[in-house]
C-alpha positions in Angstrom: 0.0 0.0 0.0 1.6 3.3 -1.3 0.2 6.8 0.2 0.5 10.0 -1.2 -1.4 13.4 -0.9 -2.3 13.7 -4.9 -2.0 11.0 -7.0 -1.6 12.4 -11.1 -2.6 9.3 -13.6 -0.6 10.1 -16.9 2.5 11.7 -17.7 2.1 13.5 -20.8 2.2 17.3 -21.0 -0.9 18.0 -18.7 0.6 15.3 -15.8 3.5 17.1 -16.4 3.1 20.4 -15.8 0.5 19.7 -12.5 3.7 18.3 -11.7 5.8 21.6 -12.2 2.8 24.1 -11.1 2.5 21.7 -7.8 6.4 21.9 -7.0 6.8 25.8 -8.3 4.5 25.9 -4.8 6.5 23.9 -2.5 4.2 20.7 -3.1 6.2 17.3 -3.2 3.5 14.7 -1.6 2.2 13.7 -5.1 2.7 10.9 -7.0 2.8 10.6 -11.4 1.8 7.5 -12.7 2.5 6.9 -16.3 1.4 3.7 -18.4 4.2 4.2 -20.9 7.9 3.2 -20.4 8.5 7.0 -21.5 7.1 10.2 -20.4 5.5 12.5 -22.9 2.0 10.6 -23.7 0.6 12.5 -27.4 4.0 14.5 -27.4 6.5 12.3 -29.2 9.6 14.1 -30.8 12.3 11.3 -32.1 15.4 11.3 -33.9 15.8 9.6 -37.6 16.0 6.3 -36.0 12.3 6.6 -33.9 13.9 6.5 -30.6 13.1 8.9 -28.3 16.1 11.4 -27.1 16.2 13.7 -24.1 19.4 15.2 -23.8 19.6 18.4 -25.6 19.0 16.7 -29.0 18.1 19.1 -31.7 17.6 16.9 -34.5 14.1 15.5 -33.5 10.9 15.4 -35.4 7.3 14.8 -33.9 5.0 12.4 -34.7 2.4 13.8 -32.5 1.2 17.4 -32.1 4.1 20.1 -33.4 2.6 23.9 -33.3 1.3 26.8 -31.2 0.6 30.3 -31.5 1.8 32.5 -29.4 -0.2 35.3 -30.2 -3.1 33.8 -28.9 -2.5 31.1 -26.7 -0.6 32.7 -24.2 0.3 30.6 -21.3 1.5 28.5 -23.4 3.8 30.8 -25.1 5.0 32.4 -21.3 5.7 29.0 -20.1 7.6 28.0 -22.9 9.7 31.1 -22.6 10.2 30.7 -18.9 11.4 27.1 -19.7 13.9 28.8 -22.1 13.2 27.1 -25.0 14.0 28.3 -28.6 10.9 28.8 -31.0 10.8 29.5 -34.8 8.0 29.9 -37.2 7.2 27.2 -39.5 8.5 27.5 -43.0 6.3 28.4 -45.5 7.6 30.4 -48.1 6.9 29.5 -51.7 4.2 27.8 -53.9 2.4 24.7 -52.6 1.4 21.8 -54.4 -2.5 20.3 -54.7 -3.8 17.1 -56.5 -7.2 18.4 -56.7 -8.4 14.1 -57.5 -7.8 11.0 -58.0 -7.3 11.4 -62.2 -5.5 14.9 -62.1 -2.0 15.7 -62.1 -0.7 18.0 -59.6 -0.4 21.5 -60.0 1.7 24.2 -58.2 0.2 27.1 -57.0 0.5 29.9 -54.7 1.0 29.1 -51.3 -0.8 30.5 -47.9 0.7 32.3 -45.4 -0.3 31.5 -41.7 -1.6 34.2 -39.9 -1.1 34.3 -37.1 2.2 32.2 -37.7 2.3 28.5 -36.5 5.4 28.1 -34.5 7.8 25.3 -33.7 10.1 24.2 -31.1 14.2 23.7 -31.8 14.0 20.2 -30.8 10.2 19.5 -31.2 7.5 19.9 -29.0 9.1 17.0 -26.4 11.9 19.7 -25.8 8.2 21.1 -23.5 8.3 17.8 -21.8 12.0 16.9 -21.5 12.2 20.4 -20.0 9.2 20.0 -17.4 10.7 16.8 -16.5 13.9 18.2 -15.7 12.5 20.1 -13.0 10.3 17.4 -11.0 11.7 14.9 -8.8 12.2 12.0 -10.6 11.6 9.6 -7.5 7.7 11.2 -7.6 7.5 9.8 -11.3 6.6 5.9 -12.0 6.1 4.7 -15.7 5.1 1.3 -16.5 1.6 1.6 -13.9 -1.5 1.7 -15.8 -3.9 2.4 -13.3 -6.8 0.0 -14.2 -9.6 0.9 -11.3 -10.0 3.5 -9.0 -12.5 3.1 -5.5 -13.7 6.6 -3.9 -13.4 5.5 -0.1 -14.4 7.2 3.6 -11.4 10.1 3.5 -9.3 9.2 0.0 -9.6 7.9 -3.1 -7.8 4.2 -3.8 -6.0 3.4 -7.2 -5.1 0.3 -8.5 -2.2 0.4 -11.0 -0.8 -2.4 -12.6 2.8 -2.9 -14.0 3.8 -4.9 -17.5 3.9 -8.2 -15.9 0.7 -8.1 -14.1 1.8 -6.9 -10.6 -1.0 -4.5 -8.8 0.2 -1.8 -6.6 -2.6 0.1 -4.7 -2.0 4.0 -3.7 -4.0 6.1 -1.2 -4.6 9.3 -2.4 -6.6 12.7 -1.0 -6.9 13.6 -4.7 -7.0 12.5 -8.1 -5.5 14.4 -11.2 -6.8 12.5 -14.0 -4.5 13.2 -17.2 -5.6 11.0 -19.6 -8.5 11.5 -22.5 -11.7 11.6 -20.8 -13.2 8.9 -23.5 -10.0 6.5 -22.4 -10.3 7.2 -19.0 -13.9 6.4 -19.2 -13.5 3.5 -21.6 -10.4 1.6 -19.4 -11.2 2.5 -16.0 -13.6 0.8 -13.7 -14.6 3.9 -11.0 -16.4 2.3 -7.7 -19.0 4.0 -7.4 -19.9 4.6 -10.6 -19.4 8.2 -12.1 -22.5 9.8 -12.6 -24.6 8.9 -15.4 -24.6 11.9 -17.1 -20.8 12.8 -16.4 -20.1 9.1 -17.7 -21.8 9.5 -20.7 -20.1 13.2 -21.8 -16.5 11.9 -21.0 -17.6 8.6 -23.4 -18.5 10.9 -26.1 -15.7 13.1 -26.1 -13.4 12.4 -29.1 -9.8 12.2 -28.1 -8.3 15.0 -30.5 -5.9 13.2 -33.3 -6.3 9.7 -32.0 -8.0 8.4 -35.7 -4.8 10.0 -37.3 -1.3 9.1 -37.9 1.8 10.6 -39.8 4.1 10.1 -41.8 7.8 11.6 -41.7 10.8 11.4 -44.3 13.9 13.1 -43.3 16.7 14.5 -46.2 19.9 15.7 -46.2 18.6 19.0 -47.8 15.2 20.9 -48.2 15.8 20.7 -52.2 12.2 21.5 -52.5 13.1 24.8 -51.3 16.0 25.1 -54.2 12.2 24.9 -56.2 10.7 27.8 -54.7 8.5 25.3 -53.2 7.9 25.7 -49.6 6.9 21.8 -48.9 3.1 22.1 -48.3 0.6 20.1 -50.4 -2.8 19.1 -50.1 -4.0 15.5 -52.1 -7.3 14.1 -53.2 -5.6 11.3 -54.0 -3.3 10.9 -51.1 -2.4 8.3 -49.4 -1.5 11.8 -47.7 -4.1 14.6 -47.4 -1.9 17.3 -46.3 1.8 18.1 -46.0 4.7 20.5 -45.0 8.0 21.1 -44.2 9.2 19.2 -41.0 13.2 20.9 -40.8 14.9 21.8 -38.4 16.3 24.6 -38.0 20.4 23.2 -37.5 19.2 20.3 -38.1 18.1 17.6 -40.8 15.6 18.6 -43.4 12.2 16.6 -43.4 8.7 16.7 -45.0 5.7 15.3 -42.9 2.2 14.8 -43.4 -0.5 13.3 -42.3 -2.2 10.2 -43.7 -6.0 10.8 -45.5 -6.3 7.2 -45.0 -9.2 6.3 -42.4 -8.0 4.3 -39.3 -9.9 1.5 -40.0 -8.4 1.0 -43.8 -5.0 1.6 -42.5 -5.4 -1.0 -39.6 -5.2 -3.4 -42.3 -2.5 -2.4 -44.6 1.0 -3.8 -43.7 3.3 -0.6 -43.2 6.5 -0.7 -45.7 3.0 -0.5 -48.1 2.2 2.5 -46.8 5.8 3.9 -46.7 5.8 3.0 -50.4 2.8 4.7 -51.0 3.7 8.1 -49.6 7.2 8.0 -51.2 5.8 7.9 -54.7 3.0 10.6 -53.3 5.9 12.6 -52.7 8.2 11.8 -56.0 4.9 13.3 -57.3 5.1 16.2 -55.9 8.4 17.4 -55.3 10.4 15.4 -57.8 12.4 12.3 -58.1 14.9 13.4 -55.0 11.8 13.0 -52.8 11.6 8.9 -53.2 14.7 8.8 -51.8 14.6 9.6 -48.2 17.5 8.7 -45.6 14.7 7.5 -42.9 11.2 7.5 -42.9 9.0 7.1 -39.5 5.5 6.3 -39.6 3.1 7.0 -35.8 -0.7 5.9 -35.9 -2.3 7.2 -33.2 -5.1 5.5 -33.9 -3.0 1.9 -33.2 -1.7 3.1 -30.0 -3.8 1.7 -26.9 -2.6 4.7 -24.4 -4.4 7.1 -26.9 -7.2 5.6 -28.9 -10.2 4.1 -28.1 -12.6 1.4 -30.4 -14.7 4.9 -30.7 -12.4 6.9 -32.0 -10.9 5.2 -35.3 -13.9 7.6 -36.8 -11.9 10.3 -36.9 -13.7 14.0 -35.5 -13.2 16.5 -37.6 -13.8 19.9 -35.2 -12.6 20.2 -32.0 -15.5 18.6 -29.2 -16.8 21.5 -26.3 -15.2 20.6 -23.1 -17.0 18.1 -20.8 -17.3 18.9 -17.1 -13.9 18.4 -15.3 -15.5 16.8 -12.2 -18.7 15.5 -10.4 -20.5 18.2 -9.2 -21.9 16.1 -5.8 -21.7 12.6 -4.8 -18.6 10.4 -3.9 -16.1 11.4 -6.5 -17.1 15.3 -6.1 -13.6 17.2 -5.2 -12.0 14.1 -5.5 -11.1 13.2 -8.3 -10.5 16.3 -11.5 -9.9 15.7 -15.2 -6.7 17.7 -16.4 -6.2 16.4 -20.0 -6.4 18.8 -23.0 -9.8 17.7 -24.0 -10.8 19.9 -20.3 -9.8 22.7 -21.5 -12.3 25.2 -21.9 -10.1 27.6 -24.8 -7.8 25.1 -26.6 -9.1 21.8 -26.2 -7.3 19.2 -28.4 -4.6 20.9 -28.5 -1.0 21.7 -26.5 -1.9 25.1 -25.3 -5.0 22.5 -23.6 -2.8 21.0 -22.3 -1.4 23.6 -20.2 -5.0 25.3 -19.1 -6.5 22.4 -18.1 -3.5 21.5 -15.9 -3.4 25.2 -14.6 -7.2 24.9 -13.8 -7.0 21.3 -11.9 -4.3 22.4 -10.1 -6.2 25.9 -8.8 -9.0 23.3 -8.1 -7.4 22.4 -5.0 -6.6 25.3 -3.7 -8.9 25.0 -0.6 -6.7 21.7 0.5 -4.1 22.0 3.1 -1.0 19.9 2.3 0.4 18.0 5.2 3.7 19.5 6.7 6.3 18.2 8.6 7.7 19.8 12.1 9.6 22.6 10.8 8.8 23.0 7.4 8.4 26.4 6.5 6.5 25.9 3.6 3.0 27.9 3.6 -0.1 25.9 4.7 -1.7 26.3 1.4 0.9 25.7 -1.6 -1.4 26.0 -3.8 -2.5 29.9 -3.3 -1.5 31.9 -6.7 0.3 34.4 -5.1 
């Protein structure tokens, strides 16, 4: 039996930064449980050879989410500069390229220009994570615990977690961050009591944003579409890539990525050095012959991965879902157990900057508990006061 003040299920960007808001207030009794053997949950930035690297490696490229905007999702933006972290826009000067159907060639034409301009990290958007990381205490953080059922008692809130090899741990906890997609917590957990019906049935039909999609990522010595006044974004009709653009990095290798047009359910069933044949003639017809030829090519599916994607959501939504409610509003789970993940987040929800409110907002949540100090700890009574 493990105890622990405030017990955070998932380690992805929202866990994450609960983590860092909870310890920026003198907070340490908490616990982050993690299903994955790596931290980072939908944020996923790897080098050429798909494994993940977290010591100051530039040269990454992300299969999972990989822009904000600063200009309007800003704490987001002042976190990422408190962090330190280096940001440039994303490239997109030059023509773009469409295949309008099936039966048509493709044809170059004008390009867009993002306003305001989608920005990227040096390093990907796991230089976010790597960086939060660094600054929690890694004996508070457990990966390898998928936490499978979780029992609201007389004074805490019991987890069950269970490791690779079938081993259960249980943990007392005052309070529960949950930061994982409603619909998957919903869908893999078994809560005791029941959640409320109607609390139930809005976290079951919230899609989890991106989990029907996956990408596709080949990485080049140069940008030679760039020699072509091209500025590596295309859309396709035909596919199997509906929409693509320039992965570089800055100091770094060049890349095009984009992401697959082809419903979760078809893919499923196609074997994948098919589909990496299939997007490298997509790009030859593009952005010429040099394009077949890629150094490395990484393929995610989002969709296939059992940490992100429930049966429900290999139909992929294509607008962003309204928020549901975070918590209950009475019973046995009300101020017990809060829902941090980006699909709770009132502004952004889907996306990174999501990630960050929602985390902000569970964390303010329990601001009216008192964390347990030790003779002659100096820390305030309430760590959790903005002040």
């Amino acid at each position: 039996m493990q105890t622990t003040h405030i017990a955070i299920v998932g380690a992805g960007l929202s866990g994450l930064h609960a983590a860092w808001l909870l310890e920026r207030r003198g907070f340490r009794d908490y616990v982050l449980l993690e299903a994955r053997d790596a931290l980072g949950g939908r944020i996923a930035s790897v080098t050429a050879s798909g494994q993940l690297a977290t010591l100051d490696t530039i040269d990454r490229f992300d299969l999972g989410p990989t822009w904000f905007w600063p200009g309007y999702q800003r704490e987001l933006h002042h976190l990422i500069e408190a962090l330190g972290l280096e940001q440039f826009e994303q490239f997109d000067t030059g023509d773009m390229m469409l295949e309008r159907s099936p039966d048509e060639p493709p044809t170059r034409t004008r390009g867009y220009v993002n306003s305001p301009p989608s920005v990227r990290l040096i390093g990907g958007m796991g230089a976010l994570t790597d960086a939060l990381r660094r600054a929690l205490d890694p004996v508070r953080i457990i990966t390898g615990q998928s936490v499978r059922q979780l029992r609201s008692a007389d004074a805490h809130v019991e987890l069950d977690s269970e490791d690779a090899a079938g081993r259960v741990t249980t943990w007392h906890a005052r309070h529960v961050l949950l930061a994982v997609p409603p619909r998957l917590a919903e869908d893999r957990m078994e809560f005791t009591p029941a959640l409320p019906q109607a609390l139930a049935q809005q976290w079951r039909a919230t899609p989890t944003w991106m989990a029907a999609h996956a990408k596709y990522i080949a990485i080049y010595d140069t940008p030679f579409w760039r020699e072509q006044g091209l500025s590596g974004e295309a859309r396709s009709a035909r596919g199997p890539l509906g929409e693509i653009h320039d992965a570089s990095m800055p100091g770094g290798s060049a890349a095009l990525f984009g992401f697959f047009g082809v419903p979760a359910r078809v893919r499923k069933n196609v074997p994948e050095d098919v589909l990496r044949t299939h997007c490298r003639v997509q790009l030859a017809r593009l952005f010429g012959p040099q394009a077949a030829t890629p150094r490395a090519e990484l393929i995610k599916d989002w969709a296939q991965d059992p940490y992100t994607a429930s049966a429900a959501d290999l139909d992929a939504a294509d607008h962003h879902a309204a928020s549901p409610a975070a918590t209950a509003a009475s019973g046995p789970w009300h101020g017990r157990l809060t829902g941090i993940a980006s699909e709770w987040s009132p502004q952004f929800p889907g996306y990174v900057a999501g990630a960050i409110e929602a985390a902000g907002l569970g964390v303010q949540s329990l601001s009216s508990l008192a964390a347990p100090t030790a003779p002659g700890d100096m820390r305030s009574a309430d760590p959790f006061a903005l002040t």
